[in-house]
C-alpha angles and dihedrals in degrees: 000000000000094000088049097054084044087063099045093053081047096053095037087048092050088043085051088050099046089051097042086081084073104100087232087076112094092216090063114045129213107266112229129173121191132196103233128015094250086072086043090062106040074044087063106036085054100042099031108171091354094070135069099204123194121181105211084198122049090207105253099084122080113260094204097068106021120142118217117236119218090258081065089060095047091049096052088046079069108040125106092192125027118189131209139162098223130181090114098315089113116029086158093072105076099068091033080072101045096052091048092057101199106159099184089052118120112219110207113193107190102186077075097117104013115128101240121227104214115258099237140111133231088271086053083245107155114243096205101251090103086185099073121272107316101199084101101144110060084080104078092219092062091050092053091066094044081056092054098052082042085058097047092044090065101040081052088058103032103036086171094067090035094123093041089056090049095048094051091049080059096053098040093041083060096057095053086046088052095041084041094059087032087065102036079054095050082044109055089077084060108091114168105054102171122129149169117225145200098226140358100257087118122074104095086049095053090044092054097046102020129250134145117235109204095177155002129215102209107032101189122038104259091018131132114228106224130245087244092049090050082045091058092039090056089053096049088043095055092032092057100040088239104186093188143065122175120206123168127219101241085065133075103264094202092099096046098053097043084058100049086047095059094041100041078228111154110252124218140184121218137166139242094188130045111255109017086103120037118258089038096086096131133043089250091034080058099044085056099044089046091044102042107039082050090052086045079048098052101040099049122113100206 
């Protein structure tokens, strides 16, 4: 009888072990690669000990034109759930999934129901993007909806933590509610918003907490500004009386700081992604160093 009940804890051990390869099991995570670490974190937040993330970019390089490694292709070959933005961020995906050729893979595209703010400048020149800006989710509203697909994503994979998944997107969901009033408050003493700015990554921003963008100095991603648009920037800049320029550190600064030279305008660095600045190292630590070193930017009287 001891030897039979040896060989049922056995069995039932070896039963536990083969399934254990299934994501549900707390012992063997969902795999999940994202495009840019700003989907790794709200991943995480909403996963927690349930998720394997992997960012297939660190944050310093340009999304727009990013070329996948081999180690990209291997990671996505393992993956149950891949993450993008969409809406053009990534046109490099697409292929990056096919070649992976992972039927059983679920593609989550978070942009879905986000309301689009269309990508033009003031002159109605295309920027590229032809989605739509995809820069969505530097307004916390919108994050809080690629949170939620993120949530349901992984409800949808790993039925057996649903309601932890759930329960995390709430959670998470009321920080960024408490940091987002707590902005929109340290910004209400600030009363002239307007900026110039590198890239349009900001709309979205500028529409949430809101600032007034009067100009950008590269209008399409990869593009050169000419010597007659930094001309016409320099004179808005003097004419107006813009205290601000806002440059970011994944691009070339040398533009940025010609013009504030010329115009005497403040220039500060801010970041698109968490982690490319210290300080940044989280999505909300991002949204308060962004808010709060443009409000220092705007207010000061150098």
């Amino acid at each position: 009888m001891f030897g039979r009940n040896i060989v049922l804890v056995a069995a039932v051990s070896c039963a536990f072990l083969a399934g254990s390869v299934h994501p549900s099991l707390a012992s063997d995570p969902l795999n999940v690669v994202v495009t840019i670490p700003v989907l790794k974190d709200f991943a995480e937040q909403v996963g927690g000990f349930h998720v394997r993330v992997i960012s297939l970019l660190s944050g310093l390089e340009n999304e727009h034109t990013y070329s996948p490694k081999p180690s990209d292709l291997v990671a996505v070959r393992k993956a149950h759930v891949f993450i993008e933005v969409g809406m053009g961020l990534e046109v490099w995906v697409g292929a990056l999934v096919r070649n992976a050729g992972n039927a059983s893979l679920l593609v989550v595209t978070t942009s879905r129901d986000v309301a689009r703010i269309a990508d033009l400048v003031p002159d109605s020149v295309p920027h590229g993007h032809g989605a739509g800006n995809p820069h969505v989710w530097l307004d916390p509203e919108n994050a809080k909806l690629m949170i939620g697909q993120i949530a349901d994503a992984f409800a949808g994979a790993d039925p057996a933590h649903a309601d932890e998944y759930r329960a995390n997107r709430d959670r998470y969901v009321g920080r960024i509610d408490a940091l987002e009033a707590e902005l929109v408050g340290r910004l209400q003493r600030v009363a002239d918003r307007r900026i110039v700015v590198h890239h349009p990554a900001w709309p979205y921003f500028a529409r949430r907490f809101g600032f007034d963008i009067a100009g950008e100095i590269v209008t399409q991603p990869g593009a050169e500004s000419s010597a007659r648009h930094m001309q016409a920037l320099v004179r808005k800049i003097r004419e107006g009386h813009i205290r601000v320029i806002v440059s970011e550190p994944q691009l070339n600064q040398k533009l940025p700081q010609m013009l504030a030279r010329e115009t005497g305008a403040r220039l500060v660095v801010l970041t698109a992604m968490p982690g490319a600045l210290p300080g940044t190292g989280s999505y909300l630590d991002m949204l308060r160093y962004n808010v709060t070193k443009l409000a220092e930017a705007l207010e000061s009287k150098d």
